[in-house]
Structure formats: C-alpha cells, structure tokens
C-alpha positions in Angstrom: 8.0 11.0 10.4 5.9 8.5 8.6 6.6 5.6 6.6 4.4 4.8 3.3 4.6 1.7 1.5 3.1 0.6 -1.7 3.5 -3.0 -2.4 3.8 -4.1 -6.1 6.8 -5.3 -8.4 8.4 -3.4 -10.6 8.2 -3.1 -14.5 5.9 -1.9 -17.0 4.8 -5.5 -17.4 3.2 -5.4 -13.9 2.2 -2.1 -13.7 -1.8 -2.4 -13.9 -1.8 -6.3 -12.2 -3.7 -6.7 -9.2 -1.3 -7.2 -6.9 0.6 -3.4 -7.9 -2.7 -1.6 -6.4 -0.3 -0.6 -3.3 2.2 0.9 -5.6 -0.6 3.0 -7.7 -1.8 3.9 -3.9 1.1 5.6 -2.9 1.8 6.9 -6.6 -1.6 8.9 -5.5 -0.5 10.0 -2.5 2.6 11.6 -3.7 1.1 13.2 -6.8 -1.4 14.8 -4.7 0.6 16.0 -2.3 3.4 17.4 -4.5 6.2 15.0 -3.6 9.4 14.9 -4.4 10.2 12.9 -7.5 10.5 9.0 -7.0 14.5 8.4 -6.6 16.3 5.1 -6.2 17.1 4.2 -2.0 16.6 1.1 -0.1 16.0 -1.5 -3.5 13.2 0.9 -4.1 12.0 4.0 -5.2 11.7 7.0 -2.5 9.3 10.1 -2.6 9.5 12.7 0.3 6.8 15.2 1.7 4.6 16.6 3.7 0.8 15.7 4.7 -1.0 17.7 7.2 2.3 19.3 8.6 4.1 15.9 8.7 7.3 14.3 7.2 6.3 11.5 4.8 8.4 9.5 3.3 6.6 7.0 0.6 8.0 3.8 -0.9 7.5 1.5 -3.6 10.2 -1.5 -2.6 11.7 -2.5 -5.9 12.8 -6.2 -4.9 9.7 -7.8 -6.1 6.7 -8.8 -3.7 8.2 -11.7 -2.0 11.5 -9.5 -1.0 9.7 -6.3 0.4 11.0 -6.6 3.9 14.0 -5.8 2.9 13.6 -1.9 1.6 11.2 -0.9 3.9 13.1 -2.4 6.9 16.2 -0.3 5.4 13.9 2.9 5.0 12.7 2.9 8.5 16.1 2.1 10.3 17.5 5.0 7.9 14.6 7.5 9.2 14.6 5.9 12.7 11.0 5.2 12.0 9.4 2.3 14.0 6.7 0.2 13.3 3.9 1.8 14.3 4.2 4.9 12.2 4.7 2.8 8.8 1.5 2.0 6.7 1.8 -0.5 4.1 -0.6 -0.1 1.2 -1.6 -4.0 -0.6 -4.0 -5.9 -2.2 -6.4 -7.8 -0.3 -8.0 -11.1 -2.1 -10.9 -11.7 0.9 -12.2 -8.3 0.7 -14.4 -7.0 -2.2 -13.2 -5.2 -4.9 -14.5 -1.3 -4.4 -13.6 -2.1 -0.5 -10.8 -1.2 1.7 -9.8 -2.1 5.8 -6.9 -0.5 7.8 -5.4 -2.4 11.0 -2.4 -2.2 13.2 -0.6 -5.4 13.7 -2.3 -8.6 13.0 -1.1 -12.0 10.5 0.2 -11.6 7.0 -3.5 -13.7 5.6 -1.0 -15.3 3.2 0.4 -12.4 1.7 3.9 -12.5 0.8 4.7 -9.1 0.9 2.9 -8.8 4.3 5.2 -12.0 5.5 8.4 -10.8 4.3 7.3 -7.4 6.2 6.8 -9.0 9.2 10.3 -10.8 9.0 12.3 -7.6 8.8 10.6 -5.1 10.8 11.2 -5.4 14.6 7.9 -5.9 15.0 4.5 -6.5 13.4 2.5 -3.4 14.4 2.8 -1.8 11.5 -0.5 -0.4 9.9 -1.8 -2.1 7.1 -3.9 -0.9 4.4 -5.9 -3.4 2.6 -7.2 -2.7 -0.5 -9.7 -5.6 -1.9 -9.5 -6.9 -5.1 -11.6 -10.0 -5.0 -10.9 -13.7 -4.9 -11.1 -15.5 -8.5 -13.2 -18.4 -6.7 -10.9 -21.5 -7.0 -7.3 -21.0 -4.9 -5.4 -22.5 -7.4 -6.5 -19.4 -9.5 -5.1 -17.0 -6.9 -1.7 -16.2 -9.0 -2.4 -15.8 -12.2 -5.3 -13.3 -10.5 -3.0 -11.1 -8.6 -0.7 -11.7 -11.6 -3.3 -10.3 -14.3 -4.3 -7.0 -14.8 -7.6 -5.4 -13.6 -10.4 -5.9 -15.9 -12.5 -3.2 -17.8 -15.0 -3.4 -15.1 -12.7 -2.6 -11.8 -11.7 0.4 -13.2 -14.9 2.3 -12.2 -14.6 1.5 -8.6 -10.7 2.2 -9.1 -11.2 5.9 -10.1 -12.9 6.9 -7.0 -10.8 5.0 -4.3 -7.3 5.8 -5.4 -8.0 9.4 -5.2 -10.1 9.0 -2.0 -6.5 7.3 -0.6 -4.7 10.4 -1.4 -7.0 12.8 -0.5 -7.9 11.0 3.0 -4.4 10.3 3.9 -4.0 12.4 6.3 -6.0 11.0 8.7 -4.1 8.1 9.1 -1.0 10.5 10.3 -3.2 11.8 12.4 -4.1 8.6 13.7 -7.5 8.1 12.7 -7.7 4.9 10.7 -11.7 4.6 11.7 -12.5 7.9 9.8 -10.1 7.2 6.6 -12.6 3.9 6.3 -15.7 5.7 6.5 -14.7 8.3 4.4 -13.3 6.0 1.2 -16.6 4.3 2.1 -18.5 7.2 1.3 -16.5 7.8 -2.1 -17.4 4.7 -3.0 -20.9 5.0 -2.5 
C-alpha cells in the first residue's frame, strides 16, 4: 500500500494559496482515479483507492502546515506503511513555477511541513514531490508568498500540471519517479 500526502492548511481561506498546491495535487489524484470520498482520520482528511492495481491511500493532514507530521505519521503506522512508500506532494519556492522534482530522502530546504515530516516518520526516506511555485525575490517576502493566492498568470501552467500529477501517478507506485518527471515535463511543454 501507498501513502499520498498533500500538504496545505485547511479552510476555504487557504484554499488557492501557494503553499495548498499539495493538497489540490492529491485532490487530482483522487478525482481521477475515483476515490473514495475525503472522510475525517488522522487530524486529516482520508481518500482510498486504487492506481495501477495498488492500494492508495491519500491525505490532506488537517493540522495546519507546521503540524503535518503528526497525521501522516498516524496514517502510515495505521496502514503499516513505511517511509519509503509515502510521497508527499508540496510547494517548492527554489524551483520555477510550471516545474516539478521528485526525490527520496534528502533535507526539509526549510519547509515546515517537510520538517515536521521528518520529525514523526521513523525515517526521512520518504518520496517527496516538489512542486515549484517561485521565490518572490526578497526572503522576508517568503510568507505572505506562500500565504497569497496564485496569481492570474500561474493558472495557465497550473491547468496542465495538476492533471499531468493525476494522470502520471502511477508511475511513481511503480517506482519510476525519473519517468513521472519527464512526462509532466512534456505536459508542460
């Protein structure tokens, strides 16, 4: 079984910020595939199904960003799901808006979601899914970025990569992060 996490914070007063492009990731991913609807489990809302003849289960932690750890460290111990086979879907301010990188393991770059990850899963091999969104230019800028919702202009390149996501997913449950790249690449182009 899988483990897919969209990172965001919940409300209707976050919902097109920035920093929620994980949780309208996996919102992709389990409209495409035909889910099941998004209940309440782990501080967060849960969606089950299958991609490419695997169990998914996706997530969207509910405890704000800072707090993630904490439902997606109780959703894998509940599924017996370890590290490796969870992806976590985030914004990613040093990559290009329109761009996207997938790694196992590796630092949190400063992202707080990443961090509190890192601190409640066993260890940090998970695979993570970075979606870029730009940096405003000036760090003191950074959170009222990530804070603000995507302008006019992002939603062009926004339209082609969250269904690229969803329809490309299942390579990474079949383990090949390299072609998921190159193919959201090429709906980007």
């Amino acid at each position: 079984m899988w483990l897919f996490v969209g990172l965001g914070n919940p409300g209707d007063k976050y919902a097109k910020n920035r920093h929620n492009v994980g949780f309208m990731a996996v919102d992709g991913i389990a409209g495409e595939y035909a889910f099941s609807p998004f209940r309440s489990k782990f501080q967060g809302l849960l969606s089950e199904g299958t991609i490419e003849g695997q169990k998914v289960a996706v997530l969207k932690p509910q405890t704000y960003m800072n707090e993630s750890g904490r439902s997606i460290a109780a959703a894998a111990k509940f599924f017996k799901i370890a590290p490796e086979r969870v992806v976590v879907f985030y914004d990613e301010l040093d990559i290009e808006p329109g761009k996207l990188k997938v790694r196992q393991g590796g630092g949190a770059a400063g992202h707080n979601g990443i961090k509190s990850a890192m601190a409640h899963l066993p260890s940090p091999d998970f695979w993570r899914v970075r979606i870029g969104i730009g940096h405003p230019g000036d760090k003191n800028r950074v959170s009222g970025y990530v804070l603000s919702d995507f302008a006019k202009a992002d939603q062009e390149w926004l339209e082609r990569m969250l269904p690229g996501i969803a329809k490309f997913c299942g390579l990474l449950v079949n383990e090949n992060s390299d072609d998921f790249m190159t193919r959201i690449a090429e709906e980007m182009k």
